[in-house]
C-alpha positions, 0 to 999 in steps of 0.5 A: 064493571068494577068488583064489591071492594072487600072488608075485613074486621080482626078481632082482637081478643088476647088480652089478660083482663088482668086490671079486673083480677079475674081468673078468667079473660074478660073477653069470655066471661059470661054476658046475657048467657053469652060470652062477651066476645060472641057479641062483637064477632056477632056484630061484624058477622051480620054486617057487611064485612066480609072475612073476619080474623080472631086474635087470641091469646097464645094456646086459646085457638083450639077452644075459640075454634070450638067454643065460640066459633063453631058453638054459635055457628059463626060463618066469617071467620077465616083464621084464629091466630095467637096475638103478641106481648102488645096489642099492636104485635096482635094487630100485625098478627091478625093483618098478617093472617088475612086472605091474600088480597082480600082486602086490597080495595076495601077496608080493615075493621081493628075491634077489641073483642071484650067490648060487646056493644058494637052494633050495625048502626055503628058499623055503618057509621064508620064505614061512612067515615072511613070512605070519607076519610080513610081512616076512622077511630070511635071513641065514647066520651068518658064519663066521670065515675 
């Protein structure tokens, strides 16, 4: 009898936000009394994955520890880790963070963590895909503005 193969999601939430010219990291500006960030790890923390790794800016681990994590009691998430100058550095940084093993089997879930609108329906749709293809990317069409 096989084992539940195991998912895990990062979360990449170390950007600047500096295109918006705001002080204040888009992934934690305040969104229906919320931070946006809380929404995606929401997300995956009610799905099917099973550990979650936050990537966050260098020297914001201790206050996602505290404001976000322990404020709204999420369970899944397993490590905080500083993310890098690129977005592919901070990716390294959150697969090099994982629990060894955890996701030998399963799958890795890459979410940027100041989009909020990920949802569970979403998550099984790529889940869907993924087992389909073995890879996914979701992609919204661009709207003119």
């Amino acid at each position: 009898m096989s084992e539940k193969k195991r998912h895990a999601a990062i979360v990449l939430a170390a950007g600047k936000g500096s295109r918006m010219k705001s002080d204040v990291p888009k992934q934690y500006l305040i969104l229906n009394g919320k931070p946006v960030l809380y929404y995606a790890l929401r997300a995956f923390e009610d799905s099917f994955v099973d550990e979650i790794v936050l990537v966050t800016g260098a020297g914001q681990e201790s206050y996602c520890q505290k404001e976000i994590v322990e404020k709204y009691g999420f369970r899944k998430i397993c490590k905080i880790v500083a993310g890098g100058a690129e977005r592919y550095h901070s990716v390294l940084n959150g697969l090099r963070a994982m629990e060894k093993n955890a996701c030998e089997d399963g799958y890795v879930f890459i979410h940027d963590g100041a989009r909020p609108f990920v949802d569970e329906p979403m998550l099984e749709r790529v889940y869907a895909d993924v087992c389909k293809y073995e890879a996914c990317v979701v992609g919204m069409p661009v709207k003119d503005s």
